[in-house]
C-alpha positions in Angstrom: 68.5 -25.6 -17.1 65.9 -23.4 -18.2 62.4 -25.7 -18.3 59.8 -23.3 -18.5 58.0 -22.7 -21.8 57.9 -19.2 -23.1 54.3 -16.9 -22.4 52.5 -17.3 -25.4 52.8 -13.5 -27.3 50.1 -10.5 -27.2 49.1 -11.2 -30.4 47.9 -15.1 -30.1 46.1 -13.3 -26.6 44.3 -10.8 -28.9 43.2 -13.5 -31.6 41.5 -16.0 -28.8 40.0 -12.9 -27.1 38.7 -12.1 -30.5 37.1 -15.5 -31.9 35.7 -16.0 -28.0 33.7 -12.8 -28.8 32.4 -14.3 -32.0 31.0 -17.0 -29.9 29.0 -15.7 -27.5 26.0 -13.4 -28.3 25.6 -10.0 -26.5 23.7 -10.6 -23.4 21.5 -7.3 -22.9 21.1 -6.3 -18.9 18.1 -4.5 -17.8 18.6 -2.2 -14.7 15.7 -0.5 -13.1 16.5 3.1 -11.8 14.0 2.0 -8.4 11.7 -0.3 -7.8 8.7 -0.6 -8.0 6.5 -1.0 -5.3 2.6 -2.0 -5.4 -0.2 -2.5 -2.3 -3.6 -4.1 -2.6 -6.4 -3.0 0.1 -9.0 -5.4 1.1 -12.2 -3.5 1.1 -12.5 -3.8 4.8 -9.3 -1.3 4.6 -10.7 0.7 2.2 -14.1 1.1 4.4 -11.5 1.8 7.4 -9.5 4.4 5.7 -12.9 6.6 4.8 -14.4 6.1 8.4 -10.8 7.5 9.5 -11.3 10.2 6.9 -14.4 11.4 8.5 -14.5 14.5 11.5 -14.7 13.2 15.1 -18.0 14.9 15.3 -20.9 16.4 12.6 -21.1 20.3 13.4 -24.3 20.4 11.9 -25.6 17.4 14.0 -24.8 19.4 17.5 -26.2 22.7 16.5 -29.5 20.5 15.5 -29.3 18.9 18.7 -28.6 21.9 21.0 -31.6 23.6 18.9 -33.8 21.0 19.8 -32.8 20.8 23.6 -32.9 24.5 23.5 -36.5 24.2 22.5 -37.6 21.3 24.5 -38.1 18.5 21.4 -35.2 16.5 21.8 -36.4 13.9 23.9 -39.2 12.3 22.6 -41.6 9.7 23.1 -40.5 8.0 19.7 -36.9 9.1 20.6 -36.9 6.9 23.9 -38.7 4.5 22.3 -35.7 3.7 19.3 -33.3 4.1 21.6 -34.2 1.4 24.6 -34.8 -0.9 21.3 -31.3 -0.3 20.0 -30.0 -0.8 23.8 -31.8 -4.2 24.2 -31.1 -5.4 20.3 -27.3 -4.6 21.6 -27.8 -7.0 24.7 -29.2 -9.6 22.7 -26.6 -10.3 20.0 
């Protein structure tokens, strides 16, 4: 009463396994260790980055002003002058 068909042998395995290999070409993977990351600044970002670069404050500028307050030239006619036109040019725009 026995109607199941016998598992084909090993060997008829092996030869399909073999002629399926014939058929299909080697496919070649390419695996990338890490990727690879990339940025693009804007050259407002770029302007940013060296203003951020720069001190908080010029040495050189404060020992030239404190040498001219020391000697009484720091404020000056022309000095007030420049200044109250940057102060109303700033009001203006």
């Amino acid at each position: 009463m026995n109607s199941l068909n016998p598992i084909a042998s090993s060997t008829s395995l092996r030869g399909d396994a073999a002629r399926v290999s014939e058929r299909r070409p080697a496919v070649e993977v390419q695996v990338h260790a890490e990727p690879v990351d990339t940025v693009d600044l804007s050259e407002r970002a770029r302007l940013l980055d060296a203003l951020r670069s720069q001190p908080d404050f010029r040495p050189e500028v404060v020992d030239r002003v404190k040498g001219e307050i020391e000697r009484g030239t720091y404020l000056t006619d022309e000095k007030l002058d420049k200044a109250l036109d940057a102060l109303i040019n700033d009001f203006l725009a």
